[in-house]
C-alpha positions as CSV (number, residue, x, y, z in Angstrom):
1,X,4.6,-23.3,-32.5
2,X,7.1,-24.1,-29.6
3,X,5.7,-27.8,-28.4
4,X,6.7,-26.4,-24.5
5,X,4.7,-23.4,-25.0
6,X,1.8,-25.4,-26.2
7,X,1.5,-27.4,-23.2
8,X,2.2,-24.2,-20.7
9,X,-0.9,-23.7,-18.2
10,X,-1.4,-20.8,-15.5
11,X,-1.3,-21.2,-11.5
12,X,-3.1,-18.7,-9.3
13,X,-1.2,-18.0,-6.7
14,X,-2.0,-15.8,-3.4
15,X,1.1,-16.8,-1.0
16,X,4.1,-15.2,0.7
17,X,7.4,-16.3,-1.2
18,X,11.0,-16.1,0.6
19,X,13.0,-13.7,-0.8
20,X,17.0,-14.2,0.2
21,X,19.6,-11.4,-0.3
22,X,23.1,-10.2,0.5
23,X,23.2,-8.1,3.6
24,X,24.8,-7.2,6.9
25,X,24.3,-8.1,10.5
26,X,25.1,-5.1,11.7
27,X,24.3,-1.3,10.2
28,X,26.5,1.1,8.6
29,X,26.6,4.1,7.9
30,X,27.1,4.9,3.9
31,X,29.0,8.0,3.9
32,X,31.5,7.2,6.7
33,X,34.3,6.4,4.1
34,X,33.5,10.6,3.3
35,X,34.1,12.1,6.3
36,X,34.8,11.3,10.0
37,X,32.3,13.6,10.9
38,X,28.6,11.9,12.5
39,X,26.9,15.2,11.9
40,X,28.1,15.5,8.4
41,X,27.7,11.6,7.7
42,X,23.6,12.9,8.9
43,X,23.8,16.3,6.7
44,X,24.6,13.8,3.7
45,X,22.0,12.0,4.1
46,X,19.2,14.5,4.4
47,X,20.6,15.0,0.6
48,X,20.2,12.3,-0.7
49,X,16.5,11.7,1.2
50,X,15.8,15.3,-0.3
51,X,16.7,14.3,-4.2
52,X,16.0,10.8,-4.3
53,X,12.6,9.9,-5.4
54,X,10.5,7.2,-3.5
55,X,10.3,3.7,-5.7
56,X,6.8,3.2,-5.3
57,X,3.8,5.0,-3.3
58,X,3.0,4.4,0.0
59,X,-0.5,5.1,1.4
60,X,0.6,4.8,4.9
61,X,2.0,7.5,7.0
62,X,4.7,9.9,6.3
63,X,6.4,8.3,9.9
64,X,6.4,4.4,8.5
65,X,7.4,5.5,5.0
66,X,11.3,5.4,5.4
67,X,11.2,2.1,6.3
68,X,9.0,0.9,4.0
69,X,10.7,2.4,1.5
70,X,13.9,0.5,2.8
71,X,11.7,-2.9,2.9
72,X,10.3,-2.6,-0.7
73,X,13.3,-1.4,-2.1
74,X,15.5,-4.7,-0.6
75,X,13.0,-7.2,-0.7
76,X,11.7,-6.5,-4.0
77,X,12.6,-3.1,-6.0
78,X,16.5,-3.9,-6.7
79,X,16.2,-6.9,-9.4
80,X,13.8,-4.6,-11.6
81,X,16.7,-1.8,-11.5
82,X,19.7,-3.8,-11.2
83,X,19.5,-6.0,-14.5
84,X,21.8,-8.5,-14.5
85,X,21.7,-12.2,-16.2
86,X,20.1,-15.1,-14.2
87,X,18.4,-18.3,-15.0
88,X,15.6,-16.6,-16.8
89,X,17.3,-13.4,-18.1
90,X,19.8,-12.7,-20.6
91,X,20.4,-9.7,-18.7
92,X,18.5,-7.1,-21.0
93,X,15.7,-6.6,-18.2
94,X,15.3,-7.3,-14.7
95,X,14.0,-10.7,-13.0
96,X,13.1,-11.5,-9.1
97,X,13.1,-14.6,-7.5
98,X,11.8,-16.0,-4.7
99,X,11.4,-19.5,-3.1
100,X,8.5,-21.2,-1.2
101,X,10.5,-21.9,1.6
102,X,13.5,-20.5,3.6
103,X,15.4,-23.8,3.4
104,X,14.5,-23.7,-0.5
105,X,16.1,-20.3,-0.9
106,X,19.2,-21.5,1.3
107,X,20.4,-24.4,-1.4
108,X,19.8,-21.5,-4.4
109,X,21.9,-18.7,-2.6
110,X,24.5,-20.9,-1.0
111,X,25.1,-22.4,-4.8
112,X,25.7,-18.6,-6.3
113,X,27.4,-17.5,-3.4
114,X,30.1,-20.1,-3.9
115,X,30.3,-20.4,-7.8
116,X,29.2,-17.3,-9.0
117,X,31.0,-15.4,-6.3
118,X,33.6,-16.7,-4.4
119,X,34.9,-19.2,-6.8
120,X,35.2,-16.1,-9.1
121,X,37.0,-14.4,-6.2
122,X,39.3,-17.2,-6.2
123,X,38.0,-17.6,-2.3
124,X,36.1,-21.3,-2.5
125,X,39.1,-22.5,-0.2
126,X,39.4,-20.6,1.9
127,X,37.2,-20.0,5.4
128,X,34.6,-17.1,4.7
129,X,31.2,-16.2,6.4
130,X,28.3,-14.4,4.4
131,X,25.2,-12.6,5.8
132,X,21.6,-12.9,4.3
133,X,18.5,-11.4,5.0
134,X,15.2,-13.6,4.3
135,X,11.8,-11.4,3.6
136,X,8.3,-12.7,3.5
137,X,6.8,-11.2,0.2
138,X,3.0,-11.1,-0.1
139,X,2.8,-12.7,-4.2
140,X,-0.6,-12.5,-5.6
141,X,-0.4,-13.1,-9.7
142,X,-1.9,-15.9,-12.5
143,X,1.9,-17.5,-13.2
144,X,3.0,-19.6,-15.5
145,X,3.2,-22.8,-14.3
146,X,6.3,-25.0,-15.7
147,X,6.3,-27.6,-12.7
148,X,4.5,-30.1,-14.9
149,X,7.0,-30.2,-18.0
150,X,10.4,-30.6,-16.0
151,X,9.9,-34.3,-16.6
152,X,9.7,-34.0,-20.3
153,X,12.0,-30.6,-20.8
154,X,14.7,-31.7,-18.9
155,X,16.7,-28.3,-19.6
156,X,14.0,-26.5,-18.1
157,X,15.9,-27.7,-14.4
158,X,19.6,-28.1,-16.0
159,X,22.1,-26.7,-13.3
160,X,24.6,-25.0,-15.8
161,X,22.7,-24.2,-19.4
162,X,20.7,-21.2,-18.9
163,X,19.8,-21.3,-22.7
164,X,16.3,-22.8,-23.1
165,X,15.1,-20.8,-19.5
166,X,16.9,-17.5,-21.0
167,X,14.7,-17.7,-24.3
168,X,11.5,-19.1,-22.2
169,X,12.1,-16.0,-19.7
170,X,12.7,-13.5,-22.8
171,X,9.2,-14.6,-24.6
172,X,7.0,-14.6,-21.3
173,X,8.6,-10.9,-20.4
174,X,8.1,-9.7,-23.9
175,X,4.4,-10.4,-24.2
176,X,3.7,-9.3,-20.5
177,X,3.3,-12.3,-18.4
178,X,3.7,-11.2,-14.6
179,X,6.0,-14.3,-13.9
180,X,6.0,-17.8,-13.8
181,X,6.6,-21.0,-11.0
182,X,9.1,-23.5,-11.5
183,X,10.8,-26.8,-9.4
184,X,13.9,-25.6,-7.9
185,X,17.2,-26.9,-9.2
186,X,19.2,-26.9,-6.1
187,X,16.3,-28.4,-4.2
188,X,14.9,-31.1,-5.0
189,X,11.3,-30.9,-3.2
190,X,11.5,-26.8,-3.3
191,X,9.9,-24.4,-5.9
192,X,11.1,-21.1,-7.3
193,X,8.6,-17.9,-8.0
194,X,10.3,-16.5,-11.2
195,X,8.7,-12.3,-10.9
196,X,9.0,-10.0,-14.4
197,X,6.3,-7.6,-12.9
198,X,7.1,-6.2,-9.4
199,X,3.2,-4.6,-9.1
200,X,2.4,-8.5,-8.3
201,X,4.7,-8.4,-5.1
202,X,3.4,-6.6,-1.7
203,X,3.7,-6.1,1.8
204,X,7.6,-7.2,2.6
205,X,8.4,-8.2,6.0
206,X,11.7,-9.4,7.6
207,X,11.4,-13.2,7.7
208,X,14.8,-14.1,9.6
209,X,18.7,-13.5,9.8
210,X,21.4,-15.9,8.1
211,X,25.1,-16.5,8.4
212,X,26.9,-18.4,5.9
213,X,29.9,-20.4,6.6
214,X,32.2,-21.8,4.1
215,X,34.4,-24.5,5.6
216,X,35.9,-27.1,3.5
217,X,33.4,-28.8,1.8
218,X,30.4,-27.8,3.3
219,X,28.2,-24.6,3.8
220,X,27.4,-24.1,7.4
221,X,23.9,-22.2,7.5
222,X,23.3,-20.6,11.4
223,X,20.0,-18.9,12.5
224,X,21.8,-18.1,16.0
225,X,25.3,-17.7,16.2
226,X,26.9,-20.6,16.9
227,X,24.0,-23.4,16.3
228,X,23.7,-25.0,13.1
229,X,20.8,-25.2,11.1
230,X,21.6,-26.7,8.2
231,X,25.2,-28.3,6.6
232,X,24.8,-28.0,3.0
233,X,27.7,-30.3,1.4
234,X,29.1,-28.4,-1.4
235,X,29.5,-31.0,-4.4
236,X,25.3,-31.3,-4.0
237,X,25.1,-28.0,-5.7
């Protein structure tokens, strides 16, 4: 028997969890780069509304359904159809993750948005600005609970090797655990909802706005143009 599975205990938790993603300030339209044509851009996508099936079922009324639909599928459908490896996935099946505080979920982003993409890009010196989106998400599930092993299973909150989480991650999705709880890495008083099940997440609301500015050294976090919120220095991630 795994000695870190032996000791593993279950947390019930009924809270909303931050969820932080990639997005936009302002909207575009998807199909402009088709056509220069507004009433064609429209025609398009009527199409695509008509073919496209709806992730998940709403029971409110036909008139709120587009943007819920929007809401759920941001917030909390695209991990579970976008697989891609993480923390707690080798990348053969979807995970989503959300933190239990905005500020939490600002030092996890802000560290993949610099190494895992703009280092990449060859970009980390240069002056860039990134927008996120921040949704509430209603999480209601018996999770895992490996907050009181980091001390002992000190790989469980190593920065870099992904291997021990990976095989913790595989075994908990294989036998059907809805997720688990975890301390965050980045932060050290924060806490990270790990989610293998999406029928455990509800009700997604828009939290807040975030701009993202790399300058030098640091990562310049603004709710309002203009007026910092938080100064994250990058050699602390």
């Amino acid at each position: 028997m795994d000695p870190l599975f032996a000791h593993l205990t279950l947390v019930d938790v009924h809270r909303n969890v931050i969820r932080n993603i990639v997005s936009i300030g302002t909207s575009q339209d998807l199909f402009d780069d088709l056509t220069s044509n507004p009433a064609e851009w429209a025609l398009a996508q009527q199409v695509e509304d008509e073919v496209k099936p709806p992730p998940y079922q709403s029971t409110t009324p036909l008139i709120h359904r587009p943007f819920e639909n929007a809401q759920w599928f941001n917030a909390i459908g695209w991990p579970f159809k976008h697989w891609q490896a993480s923390r707690f996935s080798d990348g053969s099946f979807g995970v989503w993750y959300g933190c239990d505080s905005a500020e939490t979920s600002v030092y996890e982003t802000a560290y993949h948005w610099l190494k895992g993409f703009l280092t990449d890009a060859g970009f980390e010196n240069e002056k860039v600005v990134g927008e996120r989106k921040l949704y509430e998400v209603a999480c209601d599930a018996a999770l895992v609970n490996l907050r009181p092993l980091t001390a002992e299973y000190a790989e469980l909150i190593h920065k870099t090797d992904y291997s021990t989480t990976q095989s913790v991650g595989a075994r908990l999705h294989r036998e059907g655990h809805p997720g688990l709880v975890t301390a965050s890495v980045r932060h050290e008083s924060g806490q990270n909802y790990v989610v293998f099940n999406p029928a455990v997440l509800s009700n997604p609301r828009l939290y807040c706005q975030l701009t993202y500015r790399l300058d030098g050294p640091h990562i310049v976090v603004e709710k309002q143009p203009g007026v910092v919120w938080l100064d994250i220095a990058t050699a602390a991630l």
